[in-house]
N, C-alpha and C positions, 0 to 999 in steps of 0.2 A: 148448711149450703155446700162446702168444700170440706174433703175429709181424702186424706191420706186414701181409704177404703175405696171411694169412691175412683179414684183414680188409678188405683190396682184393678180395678175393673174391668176396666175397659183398657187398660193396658197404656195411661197416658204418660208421659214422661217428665211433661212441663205444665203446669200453668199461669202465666204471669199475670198481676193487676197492675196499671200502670195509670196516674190522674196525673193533670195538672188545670189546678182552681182556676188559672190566670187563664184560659180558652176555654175553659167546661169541659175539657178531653177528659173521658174516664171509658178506656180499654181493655178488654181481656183479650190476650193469645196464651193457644192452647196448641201444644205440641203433642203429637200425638206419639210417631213412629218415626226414630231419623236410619231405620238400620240400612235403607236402599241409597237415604242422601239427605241432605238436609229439607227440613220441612216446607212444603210450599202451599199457600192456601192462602185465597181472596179475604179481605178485610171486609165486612159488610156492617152497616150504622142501619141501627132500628131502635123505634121509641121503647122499649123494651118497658112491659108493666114490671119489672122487679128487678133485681140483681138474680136473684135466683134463675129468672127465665133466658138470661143473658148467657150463665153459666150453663145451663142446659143446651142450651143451644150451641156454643161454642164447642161444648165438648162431643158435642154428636156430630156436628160439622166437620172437627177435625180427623176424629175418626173414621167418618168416608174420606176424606181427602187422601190417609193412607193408603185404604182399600182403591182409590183411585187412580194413585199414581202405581199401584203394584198391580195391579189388571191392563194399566194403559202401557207396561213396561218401559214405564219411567226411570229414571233413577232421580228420585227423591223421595222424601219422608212425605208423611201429612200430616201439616197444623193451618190453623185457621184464625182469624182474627175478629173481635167485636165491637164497634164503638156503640155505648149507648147515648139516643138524643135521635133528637129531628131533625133530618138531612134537610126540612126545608127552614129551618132554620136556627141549629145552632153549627153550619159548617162556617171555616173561615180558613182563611189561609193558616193561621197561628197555629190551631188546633190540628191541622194537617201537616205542618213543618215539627211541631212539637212532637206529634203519635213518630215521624221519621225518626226525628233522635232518640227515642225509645228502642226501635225496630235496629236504627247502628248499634245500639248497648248488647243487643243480642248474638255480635260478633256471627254473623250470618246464618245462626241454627233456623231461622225463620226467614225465609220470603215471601212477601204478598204480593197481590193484583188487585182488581175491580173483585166488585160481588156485588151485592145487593145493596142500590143507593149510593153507591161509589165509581165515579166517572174517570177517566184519562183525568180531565183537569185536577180535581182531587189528589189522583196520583202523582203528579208533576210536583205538586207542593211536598210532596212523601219524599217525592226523585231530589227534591234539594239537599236533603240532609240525612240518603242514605242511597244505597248503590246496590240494596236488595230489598228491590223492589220490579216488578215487571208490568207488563203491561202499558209503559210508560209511549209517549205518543214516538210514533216515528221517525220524526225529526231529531229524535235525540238516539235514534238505533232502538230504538223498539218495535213491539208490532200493534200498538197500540189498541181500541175496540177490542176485547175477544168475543163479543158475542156473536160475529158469525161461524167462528168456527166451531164456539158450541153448537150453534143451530147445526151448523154441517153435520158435525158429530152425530148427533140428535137422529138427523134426516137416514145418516147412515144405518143407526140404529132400526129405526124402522123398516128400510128398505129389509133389513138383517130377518125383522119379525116378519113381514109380508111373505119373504120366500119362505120361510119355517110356515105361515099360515097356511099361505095361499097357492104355493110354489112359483112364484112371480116375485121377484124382487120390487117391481114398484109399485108405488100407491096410485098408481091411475084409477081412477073410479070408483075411488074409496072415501066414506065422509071420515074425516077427522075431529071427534073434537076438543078445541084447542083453549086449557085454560092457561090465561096470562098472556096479555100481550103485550108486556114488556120489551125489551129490545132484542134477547133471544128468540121468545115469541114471534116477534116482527119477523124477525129472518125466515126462519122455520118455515111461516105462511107462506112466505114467498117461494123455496124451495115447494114445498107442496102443494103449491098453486100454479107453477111451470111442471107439474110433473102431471097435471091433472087430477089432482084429489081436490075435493070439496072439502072447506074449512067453515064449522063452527066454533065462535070463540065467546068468551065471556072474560070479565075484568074488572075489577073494581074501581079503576081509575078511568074516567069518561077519555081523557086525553090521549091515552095509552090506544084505545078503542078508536080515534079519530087517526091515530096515526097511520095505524092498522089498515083502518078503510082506503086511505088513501093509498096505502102502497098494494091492496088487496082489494081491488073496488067490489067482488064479488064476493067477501064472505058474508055469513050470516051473526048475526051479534044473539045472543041469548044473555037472562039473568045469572048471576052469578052461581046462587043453588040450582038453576038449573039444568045447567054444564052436565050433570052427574046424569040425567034421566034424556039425555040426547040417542036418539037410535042412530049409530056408529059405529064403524068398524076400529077406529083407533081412537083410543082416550088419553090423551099428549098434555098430562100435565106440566106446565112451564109456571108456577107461580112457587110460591111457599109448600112445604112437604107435610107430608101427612092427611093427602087428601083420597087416600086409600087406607078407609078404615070400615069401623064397623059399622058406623051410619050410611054411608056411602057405597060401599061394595056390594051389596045388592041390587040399587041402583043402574049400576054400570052395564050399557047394552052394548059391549063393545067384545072383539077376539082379541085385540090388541093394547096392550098398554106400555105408555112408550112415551117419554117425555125429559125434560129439560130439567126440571125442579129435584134440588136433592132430599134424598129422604123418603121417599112417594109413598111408601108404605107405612102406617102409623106402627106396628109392630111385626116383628118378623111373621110371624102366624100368619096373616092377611098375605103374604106370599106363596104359603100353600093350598090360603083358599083361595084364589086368583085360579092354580093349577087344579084345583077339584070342580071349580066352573068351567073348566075350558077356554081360561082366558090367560095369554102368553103372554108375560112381561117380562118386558124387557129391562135389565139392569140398568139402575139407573144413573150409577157411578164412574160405569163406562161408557153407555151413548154421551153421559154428557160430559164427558171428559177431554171433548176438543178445546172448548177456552184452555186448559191445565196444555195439552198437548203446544198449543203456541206459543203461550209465552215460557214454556219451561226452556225453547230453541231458543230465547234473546241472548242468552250467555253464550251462545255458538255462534251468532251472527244470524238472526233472524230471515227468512223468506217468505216470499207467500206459498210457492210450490213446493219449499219444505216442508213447511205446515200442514199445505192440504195433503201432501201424501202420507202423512202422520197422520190427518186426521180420519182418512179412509180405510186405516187398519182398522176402523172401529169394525166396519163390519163384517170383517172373516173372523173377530174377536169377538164378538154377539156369536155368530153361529158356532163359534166353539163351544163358550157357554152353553147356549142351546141342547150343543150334543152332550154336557156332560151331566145335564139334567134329566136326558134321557138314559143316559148311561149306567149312572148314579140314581136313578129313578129318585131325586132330591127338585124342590122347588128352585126355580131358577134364580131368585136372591140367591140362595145355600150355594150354589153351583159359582157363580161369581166371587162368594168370600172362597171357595175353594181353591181357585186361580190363584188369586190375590195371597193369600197366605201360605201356599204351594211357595210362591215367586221369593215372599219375604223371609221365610225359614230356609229357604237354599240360602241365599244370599250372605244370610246372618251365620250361617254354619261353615263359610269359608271368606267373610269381611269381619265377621264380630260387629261389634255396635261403633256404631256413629257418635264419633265425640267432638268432635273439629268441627272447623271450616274446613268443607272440601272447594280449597281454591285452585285448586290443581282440575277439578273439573267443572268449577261452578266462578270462574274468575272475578266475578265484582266488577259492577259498573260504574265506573265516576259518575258521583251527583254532579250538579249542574252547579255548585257555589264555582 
């Protein structure tokens, strides 16, 4: 399952196991790259069928989170976090103050946020018993929610592929279709329902789908599989990744692909066939790189108009990629790790590696005891 080999692979640095019996807490974080700054990556809890699937996951997660923060010209590393279990019900305060004192022992090489299944409140119980931690609610000097400014991100993204499609940056008149409508989801629709594009959406949670309607009275709902065979100009995956694969990529009647969900493509290949149909995608590590963009500013003194101008470099940073995939005649994935690995080999060839806390740029916030 874990091997030395396996982690020279992909270039990881860390990987920690961390249980305690007395909550049912059983955690991995996985450090990926701290040479830009120390690691920052959302914790996310899923029933996971194995340890094995856990460890997979986490170690793919953390790896974009690198490639994220070094395209979004962050200064931070990327690592990622796992709880396994059911968010609906093995969470408890205990188990969430305990995963904290874990994440203090790591003397700040890792900070988290929300992700998947992981709310503010959750965080708060993290914020007790450790002070790298973000995303934590406002009232305590955070910026609490990031999901709209992933959405934003997201939106920017798009707008970034529309002018590359269409020469028109926005999605006026354009069907979208939109899987996951979770909370990023949510947002997204609305950006793209004030902008005039028509939203189809699927979901596998009915409640998620009622939310949606309500703040979207117009969109349209389809099956979950059938998301994939929607006549559409944008296909905005926002749910779980790897939904660009080989089952599914023929499927697709869309120019655009553009979405919230990390991962999107089940193997890098499916990126150059995306670019052999005529179909532009969009990186997906950088549109949705606005949640990482906001809370990475709580160490500065968080704002909203800070944030949202951070978060609108996304899209003169899409259409760079864009140009360098034409340039480079390379699929526009390849073109993104290009950026990104450009940024972190400068970097490392005049900081050397990351071995500290950098408290001198990344200060530490008092928990709340």
């Amino acid at each position: 399952m874990m091997s030395f080999e396996r982690l020279y692979k992909d270039g990881h640095e860390e990987v920690i196991f961390f249980s305690d019996p007395s909550c049912n807490l059983k955690a991995i974080v996985a450090i990926h790259n701290t040479t830009l700054g120390p690691a920052l990556g959302g914790t996310r809890m899923w029933p996971y069928a194995s340890e094995e699937e856990a460890i997979n996951d986490v170690l793919r997660l953390s790896k974009g989170m690198t490639y994220k923060a070094a395209v979004s010209g962050l200064n931070l590393g990327g690592g990622k976090a796992v709880i396994i279990g059911d968010p609906e019900k093995d969470k408890s305060e205990a188990l969430f103050r305990s995963y904290g004192r874990f994440l203090e022992s790591l003397n700040g090489r890792y900070i988290t946020a929300e992700d998947v299944n992981i709310g503010v409140q959750d965080i708060e119980h993290v914020f007790t018993e450790t002070g790298n931690v973000c995303g934590v609610a406002k009232i305590h000097g955070g910026s609490g929610n990031p999901s709209p400014y992933t959405a934003k991100g997201v939106f920017r993204g798009i707008e970034a592929a529309c002018m590359k499609v269409y020469g028109d940056r926005s999605p006026k008149g354009k069907t979208v279709a939109l899987q996951g409508a979770g909370s990023v989801g949510r947002y997204l629709a609305k950006f793209l329902d004030e902008a005039g594009a028509k939203v189809v959406v699927c979901d596998i949670n009915e409640r998620n789908i009622q939310l949606l309607k309500e703040a979207v009275p117009a969109v349209e709902v389809v099956g979950v599989n059938d998301i994939y065979d929607v006549d559409c100009d944008i296909y905005a995956p926002c749910a779980l990744g790897a939904t660009v694969n080989d089952d599914t990529i023929d499927r697709l009647k869309c120019k655009i692909v553009a979405g919230a969900a990390n991962n999107q493509l089940a193997e890098d290949r499916h990126g150059e066939i995306l670019r052999q149909k005529g179909i532009l995608y969009a990186p997906d590590y950088l549109i949705n790189a606005g949640g990482l963009m906001n809370v990475s500013i709580e160490f500065e003194g968080w704002s909203d108009s800070k944030s949202s101008r951070m978060v609108d470099t996304i899209y003169d940073t899409t259409l760079k990629i864009f140009a360098i995939s034409d340039e480079q005649d390379i699929p526009v994935n390849k073109a993104a790790d290009v950026l990104a690995e450009s940024r972190i080999e400068s970097i490392r060839n005049i900081n050397g590696k990351y071995l500290g806390n950098l408290g001198h740029r990344f200060p530490g916030r008092k928990t709340r005891n």
